[in-house]
C-alpha positions in Angstrom: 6.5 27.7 14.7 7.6 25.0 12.1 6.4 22.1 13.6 2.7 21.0 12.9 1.4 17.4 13.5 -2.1 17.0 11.9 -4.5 13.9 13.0 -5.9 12.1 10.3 -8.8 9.7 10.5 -10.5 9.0 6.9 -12.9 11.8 7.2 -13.5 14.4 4.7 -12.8 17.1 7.6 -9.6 15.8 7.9 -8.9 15.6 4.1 -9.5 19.0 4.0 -7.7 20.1 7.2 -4.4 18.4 5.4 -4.6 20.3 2.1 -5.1 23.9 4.4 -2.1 22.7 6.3 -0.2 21.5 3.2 -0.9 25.1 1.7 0.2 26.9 4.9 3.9 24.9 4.6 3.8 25.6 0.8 4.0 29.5 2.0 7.0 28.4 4.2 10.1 30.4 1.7 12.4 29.1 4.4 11.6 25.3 3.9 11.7 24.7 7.6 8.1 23.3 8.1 7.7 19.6 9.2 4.5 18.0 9.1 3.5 15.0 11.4 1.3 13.3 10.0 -0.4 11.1 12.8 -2.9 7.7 12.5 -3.9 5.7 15.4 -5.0 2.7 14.7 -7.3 2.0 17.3 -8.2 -1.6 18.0 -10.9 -0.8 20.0 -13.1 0.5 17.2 -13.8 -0.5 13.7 -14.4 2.0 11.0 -16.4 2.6 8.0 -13.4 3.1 6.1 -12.1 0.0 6.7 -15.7 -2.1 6.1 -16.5 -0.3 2.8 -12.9 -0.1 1.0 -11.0 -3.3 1.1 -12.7 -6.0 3.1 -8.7 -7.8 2.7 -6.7 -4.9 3.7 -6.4 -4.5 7.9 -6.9 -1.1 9.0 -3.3 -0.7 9.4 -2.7 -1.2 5.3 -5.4 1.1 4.7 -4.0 4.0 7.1 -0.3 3.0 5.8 -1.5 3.8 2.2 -3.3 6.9 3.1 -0.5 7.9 4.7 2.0 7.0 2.1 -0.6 9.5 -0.3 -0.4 12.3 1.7 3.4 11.8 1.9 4.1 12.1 -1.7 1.8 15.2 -1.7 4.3 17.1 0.7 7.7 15.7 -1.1 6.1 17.1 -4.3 5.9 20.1 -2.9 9.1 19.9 -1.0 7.6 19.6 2.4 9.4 17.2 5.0 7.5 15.1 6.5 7.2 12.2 9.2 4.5 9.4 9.1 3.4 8.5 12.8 1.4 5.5 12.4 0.5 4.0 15.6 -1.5 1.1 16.6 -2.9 1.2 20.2 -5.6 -0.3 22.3 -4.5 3.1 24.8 -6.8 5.6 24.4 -6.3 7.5 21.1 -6.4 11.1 22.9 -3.5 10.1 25.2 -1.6 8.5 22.2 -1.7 12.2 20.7 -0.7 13.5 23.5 1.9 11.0 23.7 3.4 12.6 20.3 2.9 15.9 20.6 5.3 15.5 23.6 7.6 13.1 22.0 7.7 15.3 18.6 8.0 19.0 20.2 5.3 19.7 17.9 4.1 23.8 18.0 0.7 23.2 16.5 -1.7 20.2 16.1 -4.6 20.4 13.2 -7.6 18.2 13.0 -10.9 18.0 12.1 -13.9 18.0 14.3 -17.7 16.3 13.7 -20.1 17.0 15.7 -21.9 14.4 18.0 -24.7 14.9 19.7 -24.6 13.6 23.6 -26.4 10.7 22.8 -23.7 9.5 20.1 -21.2 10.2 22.1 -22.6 8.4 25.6 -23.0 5.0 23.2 -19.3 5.6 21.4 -18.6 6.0 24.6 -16.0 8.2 24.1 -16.1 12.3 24.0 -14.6 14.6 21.7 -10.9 14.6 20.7 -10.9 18.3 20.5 -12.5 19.1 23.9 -9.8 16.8 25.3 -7.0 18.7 23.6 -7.9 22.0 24.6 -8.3 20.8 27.6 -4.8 19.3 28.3 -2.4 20.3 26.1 -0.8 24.2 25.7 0.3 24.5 21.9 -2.2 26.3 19.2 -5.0 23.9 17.8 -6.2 24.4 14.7 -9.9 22.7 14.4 -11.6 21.8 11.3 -15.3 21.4 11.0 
């Protein structure tokens, strides 16, 4: 298993789910690890992140430069890695799918906040994890 895609949203549980994976690939003495790192830019929704950091920046620029970060990270370390940036007015759980597919990935990481049912009946959209473990059959690696 060499082949870990990792969702990343803004969030501190995601931050944190990247530098546990990014340690993990570190112990790799082979070098064969790749890390996916995936963004949907959904344009359905608009985020905190986007509203607080750089009113002039489109949510694309701001996930492009997060992205970019977390890339040098991994080259500094001498961890390949792929940036799967994807905008989509699909439904971001199907986009993963989608990936995980596309990528052969063995393992997908994310992070995971808790919403009560009331949040999550005006979202109007249920959990990303519960939909995963529900549809896909690789390991999943949850962060809370």
């Amino acid at each position: 298993m060499n082949r870990y895609m990792i969702c990343l949203d803004g969030s501190q549980v995601s931050e944190r789910a990247f530098h546990w994976l990014e340690a993990l690939a570190m112990c790799d003495l082979t070098h064969q690890t790749e890390i996916f790192l995936f963004h949907a830019v959904d344009r359905k929704a608009v985020t905190k992140l986007e509203l607080d950091t750089n009113p002039n920046c489109t949510r694309h620029e701001l996930a492009e430069k997060a992205l970019d970060e977390y890339t040098k990270s991994l080259a500094v370390n001498n961890i390949k890695s792929h940036k799967l940036l994807i905008d989509t007015k699909e439904s971001v759980k199907d986009v993963i799918i989608k990936e995980i597919e596309k990528n052969k990935i063995d393992m997908v990481v994310l992070g995971h906040e808790d919403k009560g049912r009331i949040e999550r009946l005006l979202d109007g959209r249920g959990s990303v994890c519960e939909y995963l473990l529900k549809k896909v059959d690789i390991p999943i690696t949850i962060f809370k």
